[in-house]
C-alpha positions in Angstrom: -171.7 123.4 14.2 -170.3 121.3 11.7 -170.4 119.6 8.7 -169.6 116.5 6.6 -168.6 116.8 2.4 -167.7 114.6 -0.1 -164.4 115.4 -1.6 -162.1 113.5 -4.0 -163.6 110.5 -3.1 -163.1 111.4 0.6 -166.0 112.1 2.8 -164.4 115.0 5.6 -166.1 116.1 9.0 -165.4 120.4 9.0 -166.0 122.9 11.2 -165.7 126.5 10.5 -161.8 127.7 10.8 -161.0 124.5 11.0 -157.9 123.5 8.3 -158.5 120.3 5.8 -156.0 118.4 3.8 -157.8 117.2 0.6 -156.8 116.4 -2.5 -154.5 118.4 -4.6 -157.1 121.0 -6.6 -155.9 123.5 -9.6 -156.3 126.8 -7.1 -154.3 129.6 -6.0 -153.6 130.7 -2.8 -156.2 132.5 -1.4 -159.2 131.5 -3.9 -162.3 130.6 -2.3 -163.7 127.0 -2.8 -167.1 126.1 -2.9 -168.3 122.8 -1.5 -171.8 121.3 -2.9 -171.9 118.1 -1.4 -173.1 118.1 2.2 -173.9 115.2 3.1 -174.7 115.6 6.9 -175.1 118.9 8.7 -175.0 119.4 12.8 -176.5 122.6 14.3 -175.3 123.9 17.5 -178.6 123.3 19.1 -178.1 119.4 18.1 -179.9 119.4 15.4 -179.2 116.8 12.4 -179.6 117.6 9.0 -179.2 114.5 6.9 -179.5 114.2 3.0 -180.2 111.7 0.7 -177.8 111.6 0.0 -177.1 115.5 -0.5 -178.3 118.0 1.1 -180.2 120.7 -1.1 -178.6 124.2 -1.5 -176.4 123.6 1.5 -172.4 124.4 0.8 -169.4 124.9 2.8 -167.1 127.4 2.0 -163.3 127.6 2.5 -160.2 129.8 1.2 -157.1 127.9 -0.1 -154.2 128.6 2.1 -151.4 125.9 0.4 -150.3 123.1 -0.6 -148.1 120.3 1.2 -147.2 116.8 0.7 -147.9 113.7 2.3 -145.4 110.7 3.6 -144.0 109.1 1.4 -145.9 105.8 0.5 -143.7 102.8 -0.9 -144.9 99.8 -2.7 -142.6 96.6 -2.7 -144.3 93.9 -4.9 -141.8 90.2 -4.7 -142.8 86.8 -5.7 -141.5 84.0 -3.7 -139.2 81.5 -5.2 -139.0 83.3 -8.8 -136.5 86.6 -8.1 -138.8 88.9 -9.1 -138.5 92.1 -6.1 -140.4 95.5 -7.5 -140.3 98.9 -5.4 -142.4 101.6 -6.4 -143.7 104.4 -4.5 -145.2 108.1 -4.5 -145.8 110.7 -2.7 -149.7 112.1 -2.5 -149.9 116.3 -2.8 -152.5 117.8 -1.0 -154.8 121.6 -0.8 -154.9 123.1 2.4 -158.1 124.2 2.8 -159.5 127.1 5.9 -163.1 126.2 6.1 -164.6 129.5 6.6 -168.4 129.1 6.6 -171.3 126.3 6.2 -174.3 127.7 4.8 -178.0 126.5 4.4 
């Protein structure tokens, strides 16, 4: 069984016990998240749920296990033939996320 969510923007294939990186959320350790926005829904017997284009009353659960950073991203910007060079960067956080359940 598993499951597809919309997420920061993100749209995330889960399966239960399965860890997810998503975007950095304001949770502790060990609070449980709630996810309402199922888009797509597979049933061990092969079964597609679809919505449209959410599915109604479905959610996936998960418990918040960390957080942990991404690589390191770096932006170099230059023009040619006018001296101008820019380097920027960041570095993305992210919520690790144990996908417990997918419910109906």
């Amino acid at each position: 069984m598993y499951a597809v969510i919309s997420t920061g923007g993100h749209q995330l294939k889960v399966t239960p016990g399965a860890t997810v990186a998503i975007d950095r959320l304001e949770s502790e350790v060990g609070q449980e998240l709630a996810f309402g926005q199922v888009l797509l829904i597979s049933k061990d017997d092969g079964e597609l749920l679809a919505g449209a284009p959410t599915i109604a009353g479905a959610r996936v659960v998960g418990v918040v296990e960390g957080e942990s950073r991404g690589p390191k991203i770096r932006v170099f910007k230059k023009k040619r033939r006018k001296g101008m060079r820019r380097t920027k960067g960041h570095r993305a956080t992210f919520t690790q996320v144990r996908i417990t359940e997918i419910q109906l």
